[in-house]
LUMTI-253934 format. One record per atom (N, C-alpha, C): residue number from 0; atom name; z negated, y, x. Coordinates in steps of 0.2 Angstrom, whole numbers, padded with zeros to 4 digits. Layout:
residues N
+-----+------+-------+-------+-------+
!   n ! atom !     w !     v !     u !
+-----+------+-------+-------+-------+
! NUM !   CA !     Z !     Y !     X !
...
+-----+------+-------+-------+-------+
end
This chain:
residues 143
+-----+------+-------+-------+-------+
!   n ! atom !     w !     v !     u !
+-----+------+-------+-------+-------+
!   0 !    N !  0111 !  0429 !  1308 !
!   0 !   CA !  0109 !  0428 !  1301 !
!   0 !    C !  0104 !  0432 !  1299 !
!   1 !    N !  0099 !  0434 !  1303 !
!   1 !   CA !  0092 !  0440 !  1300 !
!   1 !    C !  0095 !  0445 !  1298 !
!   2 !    N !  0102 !  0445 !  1303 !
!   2 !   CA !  0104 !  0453 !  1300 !
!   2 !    C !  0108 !  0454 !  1294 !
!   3 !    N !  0111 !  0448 !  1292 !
!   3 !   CA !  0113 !  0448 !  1285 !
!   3 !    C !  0108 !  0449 !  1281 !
!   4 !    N !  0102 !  0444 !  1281 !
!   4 !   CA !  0096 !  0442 !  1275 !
!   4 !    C !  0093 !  0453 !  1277 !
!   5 !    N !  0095 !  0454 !  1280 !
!   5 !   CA !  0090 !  0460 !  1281 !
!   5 !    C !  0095 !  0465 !  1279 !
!   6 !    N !  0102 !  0467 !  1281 !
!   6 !   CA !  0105 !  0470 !  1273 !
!   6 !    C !  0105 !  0468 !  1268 !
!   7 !    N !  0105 !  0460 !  1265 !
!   7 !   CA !  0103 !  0461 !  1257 !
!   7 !    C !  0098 !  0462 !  1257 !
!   8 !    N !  0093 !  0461 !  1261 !
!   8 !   CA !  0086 !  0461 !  1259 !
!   8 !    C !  0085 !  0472 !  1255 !
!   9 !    N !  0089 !  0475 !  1261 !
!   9 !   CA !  0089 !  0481 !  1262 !
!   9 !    C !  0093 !  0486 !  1254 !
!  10 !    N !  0098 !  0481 !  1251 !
!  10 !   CA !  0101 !  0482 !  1246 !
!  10 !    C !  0097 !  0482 !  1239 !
!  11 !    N !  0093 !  0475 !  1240 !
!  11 !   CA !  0090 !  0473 !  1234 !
!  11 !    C !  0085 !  0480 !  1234 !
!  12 !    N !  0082 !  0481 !  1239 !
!  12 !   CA !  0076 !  0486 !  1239 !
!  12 !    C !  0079 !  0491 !  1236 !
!  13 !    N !  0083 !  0494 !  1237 !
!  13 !   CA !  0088 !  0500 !  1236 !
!  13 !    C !  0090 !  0502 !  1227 !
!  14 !    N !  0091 !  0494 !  1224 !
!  14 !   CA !  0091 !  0495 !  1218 !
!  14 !    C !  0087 !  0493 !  1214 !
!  15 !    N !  0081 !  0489 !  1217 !
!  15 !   CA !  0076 !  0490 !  1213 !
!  15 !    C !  0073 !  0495 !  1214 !
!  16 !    N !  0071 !  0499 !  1220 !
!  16 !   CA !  0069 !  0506 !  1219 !
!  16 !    C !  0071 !  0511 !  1212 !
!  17 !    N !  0079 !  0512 !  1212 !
!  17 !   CA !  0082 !  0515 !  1207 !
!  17 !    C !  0080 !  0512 !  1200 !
!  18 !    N !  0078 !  0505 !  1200 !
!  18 !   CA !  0075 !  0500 !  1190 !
!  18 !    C !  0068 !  0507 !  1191 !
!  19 !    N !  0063 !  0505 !  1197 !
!  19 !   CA !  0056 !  0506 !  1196 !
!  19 !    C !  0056 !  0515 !  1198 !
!  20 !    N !  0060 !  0519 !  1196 !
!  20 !   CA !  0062 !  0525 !  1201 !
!  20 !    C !  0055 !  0529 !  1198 !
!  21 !    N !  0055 !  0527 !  1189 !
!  21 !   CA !  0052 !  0532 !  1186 !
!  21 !    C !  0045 !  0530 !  1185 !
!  22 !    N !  0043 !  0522 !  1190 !
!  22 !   CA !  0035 !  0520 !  1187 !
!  22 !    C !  0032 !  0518 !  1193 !
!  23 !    N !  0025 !  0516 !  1191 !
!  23 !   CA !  0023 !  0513 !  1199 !
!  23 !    C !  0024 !  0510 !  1203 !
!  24 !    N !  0022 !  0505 !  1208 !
!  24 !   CA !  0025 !  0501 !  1212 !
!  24 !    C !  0019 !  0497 !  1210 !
!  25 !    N !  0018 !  0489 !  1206 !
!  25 !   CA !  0014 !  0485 !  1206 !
!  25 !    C !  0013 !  0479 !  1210 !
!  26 !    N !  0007 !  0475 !  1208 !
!  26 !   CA !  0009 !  0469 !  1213 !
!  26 !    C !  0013 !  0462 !  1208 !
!  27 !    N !  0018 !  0464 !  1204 !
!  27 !   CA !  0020 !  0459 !  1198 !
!  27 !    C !  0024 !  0461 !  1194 !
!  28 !    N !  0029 !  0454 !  1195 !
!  28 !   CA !  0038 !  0455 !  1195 !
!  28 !    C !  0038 !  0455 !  1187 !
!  29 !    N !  0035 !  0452 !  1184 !
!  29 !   CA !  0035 !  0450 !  1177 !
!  29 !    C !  0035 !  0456 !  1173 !
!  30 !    N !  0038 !  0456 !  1170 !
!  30 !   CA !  0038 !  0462 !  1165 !
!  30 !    C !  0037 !  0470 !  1170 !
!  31 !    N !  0041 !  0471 !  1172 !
!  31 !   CA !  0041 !  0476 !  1179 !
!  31 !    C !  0046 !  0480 !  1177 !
!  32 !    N !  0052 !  0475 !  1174 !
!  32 !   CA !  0058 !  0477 !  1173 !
!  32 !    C !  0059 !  0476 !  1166 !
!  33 !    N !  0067 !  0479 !  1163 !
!  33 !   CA !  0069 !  0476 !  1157 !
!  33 !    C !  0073 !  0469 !  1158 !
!  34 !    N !  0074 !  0467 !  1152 !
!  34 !   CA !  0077 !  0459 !  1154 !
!  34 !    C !  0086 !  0463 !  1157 !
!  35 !    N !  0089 !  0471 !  1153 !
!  35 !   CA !  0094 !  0470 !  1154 !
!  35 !    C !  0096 !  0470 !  1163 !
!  36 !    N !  0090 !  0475 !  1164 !
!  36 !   CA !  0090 !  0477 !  1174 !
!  36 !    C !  0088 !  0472 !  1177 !
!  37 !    N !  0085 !  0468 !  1177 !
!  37 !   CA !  0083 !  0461 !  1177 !
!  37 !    C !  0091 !  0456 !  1179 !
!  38 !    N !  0093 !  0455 !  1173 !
!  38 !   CA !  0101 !  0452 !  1173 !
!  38 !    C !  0105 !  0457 !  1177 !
!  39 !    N !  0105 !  0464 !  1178 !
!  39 !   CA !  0109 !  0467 !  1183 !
!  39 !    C !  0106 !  0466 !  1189 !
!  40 !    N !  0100 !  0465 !  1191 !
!  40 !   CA !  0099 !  0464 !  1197 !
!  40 !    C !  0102 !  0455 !  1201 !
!  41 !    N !  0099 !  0451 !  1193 !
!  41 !   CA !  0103 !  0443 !  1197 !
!  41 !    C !  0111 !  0443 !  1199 !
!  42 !    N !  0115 !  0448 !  1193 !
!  42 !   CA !  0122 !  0448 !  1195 !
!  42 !    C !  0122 !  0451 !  1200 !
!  43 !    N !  0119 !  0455 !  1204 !
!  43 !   CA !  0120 !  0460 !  1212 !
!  43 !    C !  0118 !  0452 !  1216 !
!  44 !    N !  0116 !  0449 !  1215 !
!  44 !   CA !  0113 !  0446 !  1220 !
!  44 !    C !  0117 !  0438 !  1219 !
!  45 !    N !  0119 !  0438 !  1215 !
!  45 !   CA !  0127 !  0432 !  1212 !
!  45 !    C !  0132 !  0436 !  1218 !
!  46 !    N !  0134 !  0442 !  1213 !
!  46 !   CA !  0139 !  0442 !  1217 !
!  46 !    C !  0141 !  0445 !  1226 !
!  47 !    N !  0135 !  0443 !  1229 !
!  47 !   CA !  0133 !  0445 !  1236 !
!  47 !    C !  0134 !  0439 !  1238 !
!  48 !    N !  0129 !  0435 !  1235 !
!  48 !   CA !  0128 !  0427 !  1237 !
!  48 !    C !  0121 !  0428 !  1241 !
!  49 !    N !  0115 !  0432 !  1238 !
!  49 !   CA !  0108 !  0433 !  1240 !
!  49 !    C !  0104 !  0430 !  1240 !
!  50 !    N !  0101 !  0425 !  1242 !
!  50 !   CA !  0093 !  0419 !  1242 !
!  50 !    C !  0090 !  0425 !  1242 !
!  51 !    N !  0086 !  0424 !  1238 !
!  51 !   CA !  0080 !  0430 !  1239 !
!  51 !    C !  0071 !  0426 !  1235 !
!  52 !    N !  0068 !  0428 !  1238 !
!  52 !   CA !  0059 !  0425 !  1238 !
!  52 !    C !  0056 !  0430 !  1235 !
!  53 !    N !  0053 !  0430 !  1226 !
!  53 !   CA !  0053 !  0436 !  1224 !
!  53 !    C !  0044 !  0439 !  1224 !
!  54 !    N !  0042 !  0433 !  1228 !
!  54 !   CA !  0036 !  0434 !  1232 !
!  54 !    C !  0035 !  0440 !  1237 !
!  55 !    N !  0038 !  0436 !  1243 !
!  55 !   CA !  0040 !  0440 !  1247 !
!  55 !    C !  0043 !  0448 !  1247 !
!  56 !    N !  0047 !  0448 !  1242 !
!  56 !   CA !  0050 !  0453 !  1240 !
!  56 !    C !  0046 !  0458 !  1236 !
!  57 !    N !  0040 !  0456 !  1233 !
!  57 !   CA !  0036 !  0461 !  1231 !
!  57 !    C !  0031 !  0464 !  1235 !
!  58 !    N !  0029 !  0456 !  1239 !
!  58 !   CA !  0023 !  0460 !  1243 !
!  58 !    C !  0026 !  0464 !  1248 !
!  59 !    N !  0034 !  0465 !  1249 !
!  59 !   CA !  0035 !  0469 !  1256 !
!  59 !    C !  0035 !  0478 !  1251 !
!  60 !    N !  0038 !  0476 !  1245 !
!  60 !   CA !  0035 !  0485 !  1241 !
!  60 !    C !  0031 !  0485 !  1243 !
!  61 !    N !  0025 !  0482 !  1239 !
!  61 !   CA !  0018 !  0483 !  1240 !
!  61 !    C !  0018 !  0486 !  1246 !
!  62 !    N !  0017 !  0484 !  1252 !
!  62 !   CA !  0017 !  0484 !  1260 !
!  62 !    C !  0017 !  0490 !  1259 !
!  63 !    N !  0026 !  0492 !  1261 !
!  63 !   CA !  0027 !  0498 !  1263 !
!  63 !    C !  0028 !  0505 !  1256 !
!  64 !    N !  0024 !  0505 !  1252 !
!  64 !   CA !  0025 !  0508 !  1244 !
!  64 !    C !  0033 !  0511 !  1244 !
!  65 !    N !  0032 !  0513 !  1238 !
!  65 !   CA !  0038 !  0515 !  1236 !
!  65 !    C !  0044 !  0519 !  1241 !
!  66 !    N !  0042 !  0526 !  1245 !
!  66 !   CA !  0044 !  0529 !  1248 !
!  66 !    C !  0047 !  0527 !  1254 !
!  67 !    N !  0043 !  0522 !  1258 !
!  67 !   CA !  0044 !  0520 !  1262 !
!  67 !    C !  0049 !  0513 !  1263 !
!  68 !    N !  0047 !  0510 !  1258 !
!  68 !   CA !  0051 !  0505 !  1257 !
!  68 !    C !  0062 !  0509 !  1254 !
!  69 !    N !  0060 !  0512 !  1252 !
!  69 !   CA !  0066 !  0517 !  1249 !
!  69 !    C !  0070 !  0518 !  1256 !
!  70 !    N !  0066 !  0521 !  1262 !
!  70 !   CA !  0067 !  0524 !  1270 !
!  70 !    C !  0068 !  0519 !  1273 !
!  71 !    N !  0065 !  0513 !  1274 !
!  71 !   CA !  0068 !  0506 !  1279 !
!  71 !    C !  0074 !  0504 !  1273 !
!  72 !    N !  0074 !  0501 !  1268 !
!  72 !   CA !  0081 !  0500 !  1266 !
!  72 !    C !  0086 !  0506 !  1267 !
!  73 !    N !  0086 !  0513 !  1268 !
!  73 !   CA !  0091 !  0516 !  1271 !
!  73 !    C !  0093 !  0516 !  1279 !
!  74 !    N !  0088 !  0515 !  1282 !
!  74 !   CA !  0088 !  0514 !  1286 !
!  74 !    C !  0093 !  0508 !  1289 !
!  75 !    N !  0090 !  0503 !  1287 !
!  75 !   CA !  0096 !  0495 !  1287 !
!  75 !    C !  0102 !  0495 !  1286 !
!  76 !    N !  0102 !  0498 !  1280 !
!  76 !   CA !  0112 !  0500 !  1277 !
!  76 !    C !  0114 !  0503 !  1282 !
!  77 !    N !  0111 !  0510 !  1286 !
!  77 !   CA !  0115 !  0515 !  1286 !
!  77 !    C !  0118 !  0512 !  1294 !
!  78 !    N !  0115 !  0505 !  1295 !
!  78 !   CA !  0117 !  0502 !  1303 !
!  78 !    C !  0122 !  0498 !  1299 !
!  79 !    N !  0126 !  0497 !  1295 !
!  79 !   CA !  0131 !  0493 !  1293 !
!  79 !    C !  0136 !  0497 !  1291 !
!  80 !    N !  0141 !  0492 !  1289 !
!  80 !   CA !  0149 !  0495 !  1290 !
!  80 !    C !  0149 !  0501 !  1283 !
!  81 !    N !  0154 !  0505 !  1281 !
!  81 !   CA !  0156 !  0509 !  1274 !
!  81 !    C !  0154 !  0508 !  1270 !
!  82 !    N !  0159 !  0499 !  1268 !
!  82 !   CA !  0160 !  0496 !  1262 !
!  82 !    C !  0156 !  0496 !  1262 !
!  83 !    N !  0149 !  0492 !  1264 !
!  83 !   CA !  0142 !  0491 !  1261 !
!  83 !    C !  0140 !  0495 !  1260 !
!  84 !    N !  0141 !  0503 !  1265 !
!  84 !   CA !  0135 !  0510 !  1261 !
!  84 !    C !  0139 !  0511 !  1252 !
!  85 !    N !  0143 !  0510 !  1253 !
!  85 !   CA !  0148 !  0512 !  1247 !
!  85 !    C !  0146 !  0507 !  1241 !
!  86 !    N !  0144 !  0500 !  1244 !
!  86 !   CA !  0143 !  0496 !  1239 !
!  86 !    C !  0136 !  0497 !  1235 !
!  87 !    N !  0133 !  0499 !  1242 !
!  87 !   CA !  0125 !  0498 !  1238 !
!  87 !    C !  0122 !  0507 !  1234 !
!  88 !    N !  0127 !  0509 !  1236 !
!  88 !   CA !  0127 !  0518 !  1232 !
!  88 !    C !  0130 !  0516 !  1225 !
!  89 !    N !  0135 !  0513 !  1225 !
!  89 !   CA !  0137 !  0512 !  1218 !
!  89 !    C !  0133 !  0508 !  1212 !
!  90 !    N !  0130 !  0499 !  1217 !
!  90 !   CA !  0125 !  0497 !  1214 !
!  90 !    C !  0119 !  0501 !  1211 !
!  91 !    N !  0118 !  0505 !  1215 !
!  91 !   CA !  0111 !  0509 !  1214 !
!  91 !    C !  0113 !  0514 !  1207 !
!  92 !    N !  0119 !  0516 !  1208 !
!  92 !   CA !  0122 !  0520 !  1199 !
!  92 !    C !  0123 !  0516 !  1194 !
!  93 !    N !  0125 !  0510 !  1195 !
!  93 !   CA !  0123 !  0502 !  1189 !
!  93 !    C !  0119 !  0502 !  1187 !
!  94 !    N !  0114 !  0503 !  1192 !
!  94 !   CA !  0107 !  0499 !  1188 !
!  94 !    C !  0104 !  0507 !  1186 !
!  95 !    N !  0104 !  0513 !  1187 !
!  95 !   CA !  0103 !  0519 !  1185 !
!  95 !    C !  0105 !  0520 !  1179 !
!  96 !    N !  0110 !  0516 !  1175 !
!  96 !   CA !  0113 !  0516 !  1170 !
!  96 !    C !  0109 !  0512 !  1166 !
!  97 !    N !  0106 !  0508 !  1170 !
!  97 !   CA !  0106 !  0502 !  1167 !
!  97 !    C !  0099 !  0500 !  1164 !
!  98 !    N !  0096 !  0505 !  1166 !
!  98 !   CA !  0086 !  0508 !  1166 !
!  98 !    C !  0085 !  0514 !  1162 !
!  99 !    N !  0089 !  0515 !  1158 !
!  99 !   CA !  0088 !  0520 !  1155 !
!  99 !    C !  0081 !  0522 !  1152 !
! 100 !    N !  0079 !  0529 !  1153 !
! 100 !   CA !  0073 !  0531 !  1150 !
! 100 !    C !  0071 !  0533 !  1145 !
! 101 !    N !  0074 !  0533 !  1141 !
! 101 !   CA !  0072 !  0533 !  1134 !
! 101 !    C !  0075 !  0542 !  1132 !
! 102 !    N !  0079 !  0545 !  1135 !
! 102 !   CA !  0080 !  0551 !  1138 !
! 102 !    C !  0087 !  0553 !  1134 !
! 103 !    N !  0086 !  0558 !  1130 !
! 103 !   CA !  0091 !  0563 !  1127 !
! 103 !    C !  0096 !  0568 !  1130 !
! 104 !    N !  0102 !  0570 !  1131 !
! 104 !   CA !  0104 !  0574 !  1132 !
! 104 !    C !  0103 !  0583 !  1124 !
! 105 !    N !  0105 !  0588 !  1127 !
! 105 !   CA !  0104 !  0591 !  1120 !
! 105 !    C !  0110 !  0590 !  1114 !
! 106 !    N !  0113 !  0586 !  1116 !
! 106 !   CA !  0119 !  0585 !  1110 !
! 106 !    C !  0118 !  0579 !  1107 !
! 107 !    N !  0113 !  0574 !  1110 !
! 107 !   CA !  0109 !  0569 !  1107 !
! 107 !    C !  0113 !  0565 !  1111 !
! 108 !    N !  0117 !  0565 !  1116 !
! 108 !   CA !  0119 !  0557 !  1119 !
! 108 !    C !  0115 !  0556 !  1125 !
! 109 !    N !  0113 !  0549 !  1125 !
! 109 !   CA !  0109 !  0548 !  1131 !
! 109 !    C !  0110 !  0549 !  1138 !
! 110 !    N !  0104 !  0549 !  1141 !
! 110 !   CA !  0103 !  0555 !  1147 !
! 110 !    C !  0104 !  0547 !  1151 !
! 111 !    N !  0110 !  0545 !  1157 !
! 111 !   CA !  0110 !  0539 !  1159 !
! 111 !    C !  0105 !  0540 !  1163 !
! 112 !    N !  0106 !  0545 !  1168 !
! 112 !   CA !  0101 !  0545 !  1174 !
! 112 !    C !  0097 !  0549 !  1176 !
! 113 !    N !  0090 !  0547 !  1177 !
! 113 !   CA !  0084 !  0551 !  1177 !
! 113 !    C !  0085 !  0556 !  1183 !
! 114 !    N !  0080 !  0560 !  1183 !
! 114 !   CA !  0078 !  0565 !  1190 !
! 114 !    C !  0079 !  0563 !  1195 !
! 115 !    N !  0071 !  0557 !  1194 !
! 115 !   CA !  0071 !  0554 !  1201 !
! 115 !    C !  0076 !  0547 !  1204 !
! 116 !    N !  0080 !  0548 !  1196 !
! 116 !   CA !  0084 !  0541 !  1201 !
! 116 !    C !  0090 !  0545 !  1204 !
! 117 !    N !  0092 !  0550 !  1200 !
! 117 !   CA !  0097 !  0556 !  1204 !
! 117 !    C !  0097 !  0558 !  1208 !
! 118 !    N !  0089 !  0560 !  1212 !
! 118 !   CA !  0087 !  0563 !  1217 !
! 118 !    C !  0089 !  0558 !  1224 !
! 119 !    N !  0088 !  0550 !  1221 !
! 119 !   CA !  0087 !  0544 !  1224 !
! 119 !    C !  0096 !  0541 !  1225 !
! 120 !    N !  0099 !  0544 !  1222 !
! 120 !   CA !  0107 !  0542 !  1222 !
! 120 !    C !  0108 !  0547 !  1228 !
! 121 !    N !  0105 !  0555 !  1228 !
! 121 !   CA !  0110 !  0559 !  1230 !
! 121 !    C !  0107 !  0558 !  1237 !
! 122 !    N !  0100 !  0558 !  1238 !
! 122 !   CA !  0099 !  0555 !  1246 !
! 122 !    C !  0100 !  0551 !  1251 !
! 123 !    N !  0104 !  0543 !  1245 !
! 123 !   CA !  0105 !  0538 !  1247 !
! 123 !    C !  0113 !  0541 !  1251 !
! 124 !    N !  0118 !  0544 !  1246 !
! 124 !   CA !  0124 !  0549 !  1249 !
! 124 !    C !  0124 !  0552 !  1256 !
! 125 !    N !  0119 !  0557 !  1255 !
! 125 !   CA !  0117 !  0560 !  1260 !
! 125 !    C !  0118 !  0555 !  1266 !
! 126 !    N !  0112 !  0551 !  1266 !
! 126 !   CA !  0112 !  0549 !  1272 !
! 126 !    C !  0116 !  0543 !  1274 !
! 127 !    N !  0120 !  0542 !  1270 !
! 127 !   CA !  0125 !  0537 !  1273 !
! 127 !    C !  0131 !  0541 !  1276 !
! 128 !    N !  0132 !  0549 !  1273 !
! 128 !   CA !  0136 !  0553 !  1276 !
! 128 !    C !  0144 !  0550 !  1271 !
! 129 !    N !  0141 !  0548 !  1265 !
! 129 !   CA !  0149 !  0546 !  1257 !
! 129 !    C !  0151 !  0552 !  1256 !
! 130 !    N !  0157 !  0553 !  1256 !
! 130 !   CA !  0161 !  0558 !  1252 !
! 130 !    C !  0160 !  0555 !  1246 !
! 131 !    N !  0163 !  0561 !  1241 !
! 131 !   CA !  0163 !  0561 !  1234 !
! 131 !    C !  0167 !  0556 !  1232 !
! 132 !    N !  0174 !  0555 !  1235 !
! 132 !   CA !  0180 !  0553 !  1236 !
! 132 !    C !  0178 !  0543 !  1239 !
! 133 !    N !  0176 !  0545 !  1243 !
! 133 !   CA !  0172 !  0536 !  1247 !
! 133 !    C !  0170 !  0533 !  1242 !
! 134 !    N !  0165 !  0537 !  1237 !
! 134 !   CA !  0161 !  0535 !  1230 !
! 134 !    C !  0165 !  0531 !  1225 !
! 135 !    N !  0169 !  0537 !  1225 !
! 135 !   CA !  0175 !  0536 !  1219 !
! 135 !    C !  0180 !  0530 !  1219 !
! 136 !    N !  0182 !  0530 !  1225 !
! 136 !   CA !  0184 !  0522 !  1227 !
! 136 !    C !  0181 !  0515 !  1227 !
! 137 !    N !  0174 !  0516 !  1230 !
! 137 !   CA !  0170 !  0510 !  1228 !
! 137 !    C !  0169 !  0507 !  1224 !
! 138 !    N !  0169 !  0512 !  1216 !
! 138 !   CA !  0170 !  0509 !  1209 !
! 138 !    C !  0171 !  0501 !  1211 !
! 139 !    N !  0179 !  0500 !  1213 !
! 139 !   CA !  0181 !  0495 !  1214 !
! 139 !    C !  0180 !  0488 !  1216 !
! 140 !    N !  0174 !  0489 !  1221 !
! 140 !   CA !  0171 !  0485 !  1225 !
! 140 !    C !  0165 !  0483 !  1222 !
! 141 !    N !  0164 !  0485 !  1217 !
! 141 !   CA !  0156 !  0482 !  1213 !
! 141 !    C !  0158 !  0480 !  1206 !
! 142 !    N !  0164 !  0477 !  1206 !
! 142 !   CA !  0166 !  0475 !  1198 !
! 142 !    C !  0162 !  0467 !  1195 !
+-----+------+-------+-------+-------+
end
């Protein structure tokens, strides 16, 4: 059972990284996020079936700050099956969507994904060793 609670533990970290990609790590969940990344984060965790302690779950960012905390949740995925690296790669581009920055393209359509949440997508790729194709099928498994 720890090792389930410790990949969704490792999940949730993973997408909330990506909500807070662009700001700092605080000690306070309220008003941290928007209500819509908020709502996206409860339905990841709906449709996981996640107990999560949002206590807890702060103070282990605070603990290990951002970067590190980013490094153990990759860490924890990368010891589990595909389906899940593929899961938690796709959720991380939901909520990427889903956090938008207030950010323009030059044709004036909105810029879905920041720098650093791109940067944070493409090293999560990397290290779980997703093809483009792995990716592209996952779609499916996050509906």
């Amino acid at each position: 059972m720890a090792q389930e609670m410790y990949k969704h533990d490792a999940l949730l970290h993973l997408v909330y990284a990506i909500a807070k990609a662009d700001e700092p790590i605080t000690n306070v969940w309220v008003n941290e996020v928007s209500e819509e990344e908020y709502e996206y984060f409860k339905k990841i965790r709906q449709a996981e079936g996640i107990e999560i302690n949002f206590s807890d779950f702060i103070d282990k960012r605070i603990d290990l700050r951002s970067d590190s905390i980013f490094e153990e949740a990759l860490k924890a995925i990368n010891g589990c099956g595909k389906e899940w690296k593929i899961k938690a790669v796709i959720y991380m581009t939901r909520m990427a969507c889903k956090s938008w920055e207030g950010r323009y393209l030059k044709d004036g359509s909105k810029l879905s994904i920041s720098t650093n949440e791109s940067a944070m997508y493409n090293k999560a790729k990397e290290y779980f060793r997703l093809t483009d194709e792995e990716v592209e099928r996952g779609w499916e498994l996050t509906k």
